[in-house]
N, C-alpha and C positions, 0 to 999 in steps of 0.2 A: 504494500500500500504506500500510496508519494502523501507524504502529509508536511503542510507548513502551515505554522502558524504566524502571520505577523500583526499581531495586535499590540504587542511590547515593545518590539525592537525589529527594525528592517535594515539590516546589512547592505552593501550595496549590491554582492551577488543575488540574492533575496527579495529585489525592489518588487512590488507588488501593483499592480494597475487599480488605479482607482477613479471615481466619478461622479457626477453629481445630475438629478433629474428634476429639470421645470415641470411645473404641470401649467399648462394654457388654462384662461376662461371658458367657458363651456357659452354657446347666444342661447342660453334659455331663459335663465331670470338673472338680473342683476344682482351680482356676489360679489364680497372683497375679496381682494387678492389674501391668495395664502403663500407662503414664504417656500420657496424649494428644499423639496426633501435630502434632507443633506446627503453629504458625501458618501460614497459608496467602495468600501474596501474589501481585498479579500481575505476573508478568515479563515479559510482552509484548503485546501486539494488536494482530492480523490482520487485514485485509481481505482475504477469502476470494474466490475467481471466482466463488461464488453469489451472487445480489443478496442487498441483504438481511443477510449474516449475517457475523459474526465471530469469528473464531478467540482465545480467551481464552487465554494458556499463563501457569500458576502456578507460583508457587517456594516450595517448602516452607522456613520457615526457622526453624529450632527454635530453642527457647528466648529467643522476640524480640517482646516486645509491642508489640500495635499499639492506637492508640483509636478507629478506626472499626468499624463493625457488620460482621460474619460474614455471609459470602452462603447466608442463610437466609430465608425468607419466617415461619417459627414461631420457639418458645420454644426449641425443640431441633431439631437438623437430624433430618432423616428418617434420614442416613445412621446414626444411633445406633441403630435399628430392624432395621437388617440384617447390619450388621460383627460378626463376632464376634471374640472376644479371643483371640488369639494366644497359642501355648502359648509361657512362657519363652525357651525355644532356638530359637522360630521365627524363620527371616530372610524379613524380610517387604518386599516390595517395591513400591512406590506410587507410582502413576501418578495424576494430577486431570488433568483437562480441563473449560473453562466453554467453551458457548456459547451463544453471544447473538442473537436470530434476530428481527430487526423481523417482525413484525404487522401491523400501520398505521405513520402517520408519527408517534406519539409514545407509543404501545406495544410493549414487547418482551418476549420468555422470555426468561429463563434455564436453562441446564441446568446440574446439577451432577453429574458423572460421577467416581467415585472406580473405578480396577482396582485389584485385590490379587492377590498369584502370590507364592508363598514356598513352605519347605519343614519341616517340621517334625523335629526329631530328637529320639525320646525311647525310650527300653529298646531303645537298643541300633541302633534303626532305623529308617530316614528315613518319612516319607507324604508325600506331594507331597499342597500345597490346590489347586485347580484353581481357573483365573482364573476372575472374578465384579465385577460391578458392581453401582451402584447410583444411582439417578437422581433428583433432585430438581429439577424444573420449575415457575418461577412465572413470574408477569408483574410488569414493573418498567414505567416510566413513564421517558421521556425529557424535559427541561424544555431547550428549543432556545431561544437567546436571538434572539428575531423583530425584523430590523430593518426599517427601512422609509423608503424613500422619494419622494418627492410634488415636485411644479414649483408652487408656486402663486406666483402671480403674477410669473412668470418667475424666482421663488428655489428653488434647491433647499434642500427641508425635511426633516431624517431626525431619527431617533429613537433615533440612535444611541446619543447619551449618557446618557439613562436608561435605554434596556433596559440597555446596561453595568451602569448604579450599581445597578438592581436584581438582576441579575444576581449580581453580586459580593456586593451583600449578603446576599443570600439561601445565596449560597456557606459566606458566615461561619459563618454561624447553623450550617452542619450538619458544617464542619468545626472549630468551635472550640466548640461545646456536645455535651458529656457523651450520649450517647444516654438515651432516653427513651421510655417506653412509651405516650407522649401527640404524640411527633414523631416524620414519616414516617422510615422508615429511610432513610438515604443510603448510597448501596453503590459512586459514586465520580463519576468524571467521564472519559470518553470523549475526546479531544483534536478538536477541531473539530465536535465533535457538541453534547456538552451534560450536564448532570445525568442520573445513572439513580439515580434514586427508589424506594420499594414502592409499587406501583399499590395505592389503596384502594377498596373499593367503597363503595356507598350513596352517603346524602342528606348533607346540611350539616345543622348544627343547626337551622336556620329551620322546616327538615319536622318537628322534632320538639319545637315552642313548647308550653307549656305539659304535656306529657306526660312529661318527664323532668327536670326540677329539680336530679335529684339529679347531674345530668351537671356541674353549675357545681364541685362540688369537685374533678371532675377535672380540670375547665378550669383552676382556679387554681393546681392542683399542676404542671402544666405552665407556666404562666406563672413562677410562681416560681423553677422550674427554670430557663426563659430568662434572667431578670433576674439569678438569682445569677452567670451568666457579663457582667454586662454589658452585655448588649442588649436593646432594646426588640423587640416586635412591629411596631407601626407602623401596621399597618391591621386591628387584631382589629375582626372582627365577625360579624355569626350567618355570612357565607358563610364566610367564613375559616375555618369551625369544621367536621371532618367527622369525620360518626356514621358508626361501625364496630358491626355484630354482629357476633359471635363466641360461639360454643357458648352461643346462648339471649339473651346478655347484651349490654347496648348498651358502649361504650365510643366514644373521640373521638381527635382528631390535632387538632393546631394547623397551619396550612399557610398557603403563601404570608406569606416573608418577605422581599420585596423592598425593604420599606420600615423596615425595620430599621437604624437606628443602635447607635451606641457610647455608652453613658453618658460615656466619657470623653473625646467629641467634645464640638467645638462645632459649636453647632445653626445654618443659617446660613434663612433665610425663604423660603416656597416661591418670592414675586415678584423674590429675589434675584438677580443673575446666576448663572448654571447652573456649580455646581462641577465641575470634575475628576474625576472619581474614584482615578483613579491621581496624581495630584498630593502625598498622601503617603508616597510613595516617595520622594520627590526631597527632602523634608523633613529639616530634624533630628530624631532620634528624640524629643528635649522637648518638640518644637512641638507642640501639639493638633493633632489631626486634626480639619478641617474637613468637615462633613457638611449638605447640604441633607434638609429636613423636610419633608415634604406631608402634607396632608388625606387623612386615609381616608375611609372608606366616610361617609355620611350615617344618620343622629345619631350615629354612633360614637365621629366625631373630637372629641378636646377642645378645648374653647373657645381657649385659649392658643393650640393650631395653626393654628385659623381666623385668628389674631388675628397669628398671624406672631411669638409671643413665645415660643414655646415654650424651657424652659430645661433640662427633664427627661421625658427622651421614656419613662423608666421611669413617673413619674407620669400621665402620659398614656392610656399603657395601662391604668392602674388607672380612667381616667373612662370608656375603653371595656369594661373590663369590668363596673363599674357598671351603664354602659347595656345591655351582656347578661342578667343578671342581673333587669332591669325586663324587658323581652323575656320573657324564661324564665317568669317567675314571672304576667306578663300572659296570656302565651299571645298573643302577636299582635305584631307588629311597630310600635313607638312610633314618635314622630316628632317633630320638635324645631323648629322654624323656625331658621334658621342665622343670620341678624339677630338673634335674641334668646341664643342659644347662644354666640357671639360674645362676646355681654354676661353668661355663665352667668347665662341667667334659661333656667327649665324652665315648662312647665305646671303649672300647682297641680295638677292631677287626675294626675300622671306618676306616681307610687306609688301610685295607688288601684288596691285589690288585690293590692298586695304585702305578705303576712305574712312570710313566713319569710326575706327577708334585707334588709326594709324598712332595720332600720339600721344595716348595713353599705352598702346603696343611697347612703344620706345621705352615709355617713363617702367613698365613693368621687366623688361628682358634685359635691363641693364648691370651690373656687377652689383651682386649684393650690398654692397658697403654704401652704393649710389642708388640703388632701387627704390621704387615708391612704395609705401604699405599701402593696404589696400584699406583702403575707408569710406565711410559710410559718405563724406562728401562726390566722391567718385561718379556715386550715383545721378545726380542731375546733369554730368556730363554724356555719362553711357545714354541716360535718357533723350536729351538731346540730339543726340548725334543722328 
């Protein structure tokens, strides 16, 4: 049986998804507003006799803020759609039940089941509301940490220690940044399982080069947002980048943050011996946290990373987005020879064909030490442009 309790204490591997339910007016008789039924957290999970599925049990706990995302797939729960607002003197009684039902090995529903049964007293005499529900079903994405082991050459070889460090950092990222309508929703973490994510549909940005430009301001407004808590991306590039339609209109997520540091680490070189990751625990809280850096994607990474010098993984991401930016505006995928990149030397022909954000291009792909950060004023020029 999988059972956790966080009603005391919530770890960070532990984070627990939680939420909160308006209820609308009802156009029958004129009622006062009654106040949203508070927060909604999980108290327990089951491992059911069915394969496959798990018993979610929530605990309602009023007046108690939490900063992780509501288990909603939209802007507003569906359940606003059907509740109606309870007359004054109603005692109204509330039952939630989630369940969680694999699909495949790394898709799952959700369901979100809300009862209601209470009684009403008004001029004199009772009406009984008759129980009713309401259901809201989506698919969430499971991210399982895949470890792996190999014999070569009579040594055993595993993987363990970075899927760990990627693991965990990718953790950070979605329990210590603000939520964001540019980052996947993170709705918690399962105890021996792994991440449950919002499943996103569609292409990466790569399918959509040269046809939509105007996607870069949203990219940056997302970045910005990452970087005001502190951490880098690590490995942006056009796959890391995924196109979402919604009613007509394209919009994006930033994804895959495994290679994500702390601006207020120190950076140690990818050829360096392989850090800990749990190693600052054990630390004084003054000591800097020690963090290994790698290369992302190809042309993305910046020259300094290649170089093993990297000293600010926030300016980093500004030469990867740079290089999106060329991408976008080329309509094609560039390419950098990593020998001369290394030495930030570009193609002389690398901006041919970029109008509209040729120089802010410049201001991002410049030598670290000269490069612009990426800031939130940035924006009304991408806008512009």
């Amino acid at each position: 049986m999988l059972h956790t309790d966080h009603r005391n204490s919530r770890p960070p591997l532990s984070k627990v998804p939680t939420g909160g339910v308006s209820i609308p007016s009802v156009p029958v008789t004129p009622m006062r507003s009654v106040p949203s039924v508070g927060s909604v957290a999980v108290k327990r999970i089951t491992l059911t006799s069915k394969k496959n599925w798990w018993m979610v049990e929530l605990d309602e706990e009023e007046n108690k803020l939490h900063s992780s995302q509501p288990f909603s797939s939209h802007a507003e729960p569906i359940l606003n759609d059907y509740i109606p607002n309870p007359h004054p003197h109603c005692q109204l009684f509330r039952h939630r039940r989630v369940t969680m039902h694999q699909e495949t090995e790394h898709h799952f529903f959700f369901s979100y089941t809300c009862y209601l049964l209470g009684t009403i007293q008004s001029h004199g005499g009772t009406v009984t509301l008759r129980p009713g529900f309401c259901i809201e079903l989506f698919k969430c994405v499971v991210k399982k940490p895949e470890v792996v082991q190999l014999e070569i050459n009579g040594e055993m070889q595993s993987n363990a220690l970075d899927v760990t460090t990627q693991f965990l950092a990718e953790l950070r990222v979605y329990t210590r940044v603000a939520p964001h309508r540019n980052i996947p929703v993170f709705m918690g973490c399962l105890d021996g399982i792994g991440m449950v994510l919002e499943f996103l549909e569609g292409g990466t940005l790569y399918d959509y080069l040269g046809q939509y430009a105007p996607l870069a301001r949203v990219l940056l407004d997302a970045l910005t947002h990452l970087h005001a808590y502190g951490l880098s991306h690590g490995d942006l590039s056009l796959l890391n980048v995924q196109v979402i339609e919604r009613r007509g209109e394209l919009t994006l997520k930033i994804i895959d943050f495994g290679r994500s540091v702390a601006a207020d680490s120190a950076l140690a070189p990818p050829d360096g011996d392989p850090v800990d990751p749990w190693a600052h625990l054990n630390t004084e809280r003054h000591e800097p946290r020690t963090e290994q850096i790698f290369p992302g994607t190809r042309p993305f990474s910046a020259p300094e990373i290649l170089r093993g010098e990297c000293h600010d993984a926030r300016l980093a991401d500004a030469y990867s987005f740079g290089m999106v930016l060329v991408c976008l505006e080329r309509g094609h995928l560039v390419d950098v020879m990593p020998w001369n990149q290394r030495k930030d030397l570009h193609p002389t022909d690398l901006l041919d064909g970029c109008t509209l954000f040729e120089g802010r291009i410049r201001q991002y792909l410049r030598r670290w030490d000269e490069r612009r950060r990426l800031l939130r004023e940035d924006l009304a020029d991408v806008t512009n442009a």
